[in-house]
VOFI-244360 format. One record per atom (N, C-alpha, C): residue in three letters; x, y, z. Coordinates in steps of 0.001 Angstrom, whole numbers. Layout:
<rest = ala&X = X&Y = Y&Z = Z>
...
END
This chain:
<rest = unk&X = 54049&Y = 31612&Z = -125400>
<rest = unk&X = 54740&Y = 30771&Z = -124434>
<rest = unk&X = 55780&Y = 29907&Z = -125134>
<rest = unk&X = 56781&Y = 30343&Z = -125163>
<rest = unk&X = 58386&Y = 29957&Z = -126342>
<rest = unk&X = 58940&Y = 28850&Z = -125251>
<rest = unk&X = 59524&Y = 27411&Z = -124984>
<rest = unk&X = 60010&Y = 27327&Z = -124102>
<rest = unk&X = 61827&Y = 27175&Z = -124945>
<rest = unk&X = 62481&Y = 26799&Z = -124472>
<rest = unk&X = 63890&Y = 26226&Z = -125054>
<rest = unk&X = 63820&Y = 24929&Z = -125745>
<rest = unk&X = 64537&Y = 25363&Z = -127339>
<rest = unk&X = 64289&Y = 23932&Z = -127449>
<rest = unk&X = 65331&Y = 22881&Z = -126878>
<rest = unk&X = 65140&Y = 21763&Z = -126762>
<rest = unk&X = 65627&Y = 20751&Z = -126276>
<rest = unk&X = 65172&Y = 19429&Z = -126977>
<rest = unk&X = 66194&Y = 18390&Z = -126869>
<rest = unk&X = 66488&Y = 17128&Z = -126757>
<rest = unk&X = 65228&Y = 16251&Z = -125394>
<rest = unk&X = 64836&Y = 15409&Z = -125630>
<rest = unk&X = 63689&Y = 14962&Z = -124711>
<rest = unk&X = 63752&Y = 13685&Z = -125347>
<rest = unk&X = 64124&Y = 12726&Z = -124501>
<rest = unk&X = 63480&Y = 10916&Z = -124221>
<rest = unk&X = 62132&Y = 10591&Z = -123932>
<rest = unk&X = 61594&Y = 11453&Z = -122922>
<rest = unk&X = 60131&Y = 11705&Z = -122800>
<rest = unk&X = 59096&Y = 11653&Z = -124320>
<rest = unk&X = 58482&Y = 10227&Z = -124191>
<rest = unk&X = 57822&Y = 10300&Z = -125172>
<rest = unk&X = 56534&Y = 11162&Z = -125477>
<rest = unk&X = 55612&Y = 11001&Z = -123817>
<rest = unk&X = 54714&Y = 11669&Z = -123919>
<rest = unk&X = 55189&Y = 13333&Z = -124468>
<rest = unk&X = 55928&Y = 13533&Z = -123989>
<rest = unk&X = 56323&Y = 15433&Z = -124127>
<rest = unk&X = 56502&Y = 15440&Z = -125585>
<rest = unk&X = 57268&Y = 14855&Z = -126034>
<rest = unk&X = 57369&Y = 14646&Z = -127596>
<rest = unk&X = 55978&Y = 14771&Z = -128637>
<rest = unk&X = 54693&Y = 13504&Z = -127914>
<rest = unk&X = 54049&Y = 13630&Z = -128563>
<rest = unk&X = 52891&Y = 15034&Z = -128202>
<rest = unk&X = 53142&Y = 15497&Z = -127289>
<rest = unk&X = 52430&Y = 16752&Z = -126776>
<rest = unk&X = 52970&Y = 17754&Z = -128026>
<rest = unk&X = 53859&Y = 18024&Z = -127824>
<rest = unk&X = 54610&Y = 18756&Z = -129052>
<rest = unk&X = 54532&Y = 18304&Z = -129990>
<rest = unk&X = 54174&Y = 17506&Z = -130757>
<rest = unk&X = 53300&Y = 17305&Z = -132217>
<rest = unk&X = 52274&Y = 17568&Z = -132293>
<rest = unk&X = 51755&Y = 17248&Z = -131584>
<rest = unk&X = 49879&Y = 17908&Z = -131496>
<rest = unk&X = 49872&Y = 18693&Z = -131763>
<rest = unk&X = 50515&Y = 19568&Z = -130685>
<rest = unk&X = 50520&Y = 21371&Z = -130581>
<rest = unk&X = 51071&Y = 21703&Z = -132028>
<rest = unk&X = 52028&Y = 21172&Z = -132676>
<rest = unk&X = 52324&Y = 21898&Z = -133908>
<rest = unk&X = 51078&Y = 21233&Z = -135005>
<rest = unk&X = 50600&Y = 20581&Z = -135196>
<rest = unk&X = 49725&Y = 20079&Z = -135638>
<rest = unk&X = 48665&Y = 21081&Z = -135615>
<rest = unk&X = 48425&Y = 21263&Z = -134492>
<rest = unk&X = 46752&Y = 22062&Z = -134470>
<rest = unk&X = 47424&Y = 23667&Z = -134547>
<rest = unk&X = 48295&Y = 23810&Z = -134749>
<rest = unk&X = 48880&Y = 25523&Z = -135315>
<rest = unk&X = 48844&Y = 25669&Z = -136715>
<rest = unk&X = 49125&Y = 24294&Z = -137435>
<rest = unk&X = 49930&Y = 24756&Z = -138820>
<rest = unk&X = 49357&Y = 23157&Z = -139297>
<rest = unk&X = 48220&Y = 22838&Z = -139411>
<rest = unk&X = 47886&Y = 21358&Z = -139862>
<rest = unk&X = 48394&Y = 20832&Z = -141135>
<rest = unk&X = 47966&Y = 21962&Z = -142331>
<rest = unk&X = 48169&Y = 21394&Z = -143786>
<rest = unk&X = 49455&Y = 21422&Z = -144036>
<rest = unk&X = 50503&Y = 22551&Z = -143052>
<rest = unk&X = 51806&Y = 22505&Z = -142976>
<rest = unk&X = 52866&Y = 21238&Z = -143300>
<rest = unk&X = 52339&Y = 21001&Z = -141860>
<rest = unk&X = 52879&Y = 19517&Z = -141373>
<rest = unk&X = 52352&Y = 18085&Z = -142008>
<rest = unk&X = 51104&Y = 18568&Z = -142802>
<rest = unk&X = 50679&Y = 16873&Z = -143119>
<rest = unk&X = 51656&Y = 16793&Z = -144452>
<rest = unk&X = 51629&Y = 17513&Z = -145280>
<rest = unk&X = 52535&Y = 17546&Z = -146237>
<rest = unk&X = 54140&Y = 17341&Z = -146494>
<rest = unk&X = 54233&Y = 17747&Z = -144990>
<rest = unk&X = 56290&Y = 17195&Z = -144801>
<rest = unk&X = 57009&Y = 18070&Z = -145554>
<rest = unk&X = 56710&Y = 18816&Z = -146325>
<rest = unk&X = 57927&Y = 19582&Z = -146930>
<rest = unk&X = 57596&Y = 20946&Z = -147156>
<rest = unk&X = 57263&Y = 21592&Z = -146375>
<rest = unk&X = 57047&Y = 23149&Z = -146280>
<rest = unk&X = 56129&Y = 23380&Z = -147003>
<rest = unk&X = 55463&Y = 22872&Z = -147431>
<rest = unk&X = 54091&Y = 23469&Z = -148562>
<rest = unk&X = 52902&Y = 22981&Z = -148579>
<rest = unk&X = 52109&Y = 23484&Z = -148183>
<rest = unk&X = 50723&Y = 23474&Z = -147250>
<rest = unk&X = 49828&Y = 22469&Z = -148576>
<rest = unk&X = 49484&Y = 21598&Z = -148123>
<rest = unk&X = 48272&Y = 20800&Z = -148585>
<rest = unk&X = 47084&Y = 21457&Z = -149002>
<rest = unk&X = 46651&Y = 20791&Z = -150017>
<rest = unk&X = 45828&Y = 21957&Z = -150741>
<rest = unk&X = 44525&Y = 20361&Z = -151044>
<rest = unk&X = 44740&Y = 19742&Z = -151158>
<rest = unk&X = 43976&Y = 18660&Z = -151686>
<rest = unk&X = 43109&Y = 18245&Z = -150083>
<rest = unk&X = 43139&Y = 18635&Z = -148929>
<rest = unk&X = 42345&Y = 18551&Z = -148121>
<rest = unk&X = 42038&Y = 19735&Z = -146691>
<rest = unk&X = 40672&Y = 19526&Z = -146420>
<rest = unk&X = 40469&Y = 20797&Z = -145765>
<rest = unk&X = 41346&Y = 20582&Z = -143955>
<rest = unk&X = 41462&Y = 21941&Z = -143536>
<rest = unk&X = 42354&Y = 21388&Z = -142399>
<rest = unk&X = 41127&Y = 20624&Z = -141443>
<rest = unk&X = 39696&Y = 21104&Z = -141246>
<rest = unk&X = 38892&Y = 20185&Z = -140542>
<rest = unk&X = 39204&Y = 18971&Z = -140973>
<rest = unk&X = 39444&Y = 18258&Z = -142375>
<rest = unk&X = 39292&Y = 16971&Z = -142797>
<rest = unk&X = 41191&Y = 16677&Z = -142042>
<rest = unk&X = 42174&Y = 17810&Z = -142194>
<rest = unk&X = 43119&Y = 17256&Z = -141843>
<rest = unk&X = 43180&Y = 16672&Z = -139628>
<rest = unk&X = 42311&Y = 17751&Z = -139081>
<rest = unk&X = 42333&Y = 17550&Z = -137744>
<rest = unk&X = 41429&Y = 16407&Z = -137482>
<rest = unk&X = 40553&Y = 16275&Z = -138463>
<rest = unk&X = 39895&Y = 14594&Z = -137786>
<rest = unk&X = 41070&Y = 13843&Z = -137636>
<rest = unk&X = 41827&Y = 13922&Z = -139162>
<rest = unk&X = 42808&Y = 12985&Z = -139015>
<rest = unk&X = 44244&Y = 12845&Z = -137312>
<rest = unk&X = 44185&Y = 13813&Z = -137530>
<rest = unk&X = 44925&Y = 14050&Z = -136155>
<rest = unk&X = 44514&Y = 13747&Z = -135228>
<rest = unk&X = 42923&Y = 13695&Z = -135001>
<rest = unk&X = 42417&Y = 14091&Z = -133407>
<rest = unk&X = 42627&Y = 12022&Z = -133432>
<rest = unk&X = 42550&Y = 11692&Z = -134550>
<rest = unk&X = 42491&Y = 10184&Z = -134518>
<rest = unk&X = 43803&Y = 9487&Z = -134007>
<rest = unk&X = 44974&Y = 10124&Z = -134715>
<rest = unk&X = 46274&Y = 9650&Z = -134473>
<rest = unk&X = 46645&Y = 9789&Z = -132741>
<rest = unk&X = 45742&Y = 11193&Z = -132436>
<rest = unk&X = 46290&Y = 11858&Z = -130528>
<rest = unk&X = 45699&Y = 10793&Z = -129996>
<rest = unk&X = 44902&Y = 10163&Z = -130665>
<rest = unk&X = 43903&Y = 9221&Z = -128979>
<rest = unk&X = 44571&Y = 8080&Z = -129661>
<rest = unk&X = 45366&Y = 7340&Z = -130504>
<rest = unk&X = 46198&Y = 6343&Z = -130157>
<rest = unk&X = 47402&Y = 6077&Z = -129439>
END
């Protein structure tokens, strides 16, 4: 399910779309620069996430 990307003010939609890339590609993204995290497991990385979604 590909949609177009786009430009969005919508914060919630924004943060919907981090999640979602988050829970695809966790160690990806925690790292910021294309190269997957190796120093933690992605369960240890999605606690971290599931913590950041409910703020």
């Amino acid at each position: 399910n590909l949609t177009p990307a786009r430009i969005t003010a919508d914060k919630t939609a924004a943060r919907h779309s981090g999640i979602r890339l988050l829970q695809l590609s966790p160690a990806v993204i925690a790292c910021g620069h294309g190269t997957p995290s190796t120093t933690h497991s992605s369960d240890d990385l999605m606690a971290l996430f599931n913590i950041l979604r409910q703020e």
